[in-house]
N, C-alpha and C positions, 0 to 999 in steps of 0.2 A: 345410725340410720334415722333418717326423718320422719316425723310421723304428719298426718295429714295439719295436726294444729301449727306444727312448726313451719308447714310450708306455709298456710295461712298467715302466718305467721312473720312470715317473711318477704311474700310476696311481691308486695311493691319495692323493696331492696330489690329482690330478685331481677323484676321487671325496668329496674334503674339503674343495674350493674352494679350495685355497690356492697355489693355482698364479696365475702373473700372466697377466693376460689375454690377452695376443698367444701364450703357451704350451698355456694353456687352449683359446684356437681352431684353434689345431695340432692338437691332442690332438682335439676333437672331428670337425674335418676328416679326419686319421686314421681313425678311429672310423667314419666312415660309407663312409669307402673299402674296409675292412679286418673282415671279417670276423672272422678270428680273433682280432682284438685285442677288438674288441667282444662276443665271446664271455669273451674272459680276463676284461676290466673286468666284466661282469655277473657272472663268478663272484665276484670278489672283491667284489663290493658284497655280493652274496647272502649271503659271510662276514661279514663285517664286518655285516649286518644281524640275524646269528644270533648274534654274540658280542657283540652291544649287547643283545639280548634274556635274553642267558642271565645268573643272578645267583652271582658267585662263590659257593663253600664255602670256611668256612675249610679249614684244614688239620686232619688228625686229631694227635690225639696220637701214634699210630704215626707217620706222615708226617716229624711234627716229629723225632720219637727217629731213627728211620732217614738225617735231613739230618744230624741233628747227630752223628750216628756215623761220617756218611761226612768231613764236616769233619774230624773228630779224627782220623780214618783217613789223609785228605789231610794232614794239618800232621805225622802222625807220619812220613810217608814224606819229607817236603819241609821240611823244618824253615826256618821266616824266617830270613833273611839278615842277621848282624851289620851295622854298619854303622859 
């Protein structure tokens, strides 16, 4: 049997079908004993339902300039390792 960390655990499989079956009826069997679990999984579907709706932006040019500054920032503190 499952315990709360397992269905946590498993969750998003759970919520994406791709859990095997005998794991999947665990999880739902959980699910209707378990309150709190049932509350987690519906948040994260909710997520997962707002971040399927939503349409990336790219990146702005700032964005880009400030990644590749902090790159260069990072490599000059850290320089690659001869080999």
């Amino acid at each position: 049997m499952l315990n709360c960390r397992d269905v946590g655990t498993n969750a998003t499989e759970f919520l994406s079908g791709a859990l095997p079956w005998r794991i999947n009826l665990q999880v739902v069997w959980h699910l209707l004993r378990c309150g709190n679990c049932r509350l987690a999984v519906i948040q994260i579907l909710t997520l997962l339902r707002a971040l399927g709706r939503r349409q990336p932006k790219p990146p702005t040019d700032a964005q880009i300039q400030a990644w590749m500054e902090a790159l260069d920032h990072d490599h000059s503190q850290h320089p690659p390792h001869s080999h």
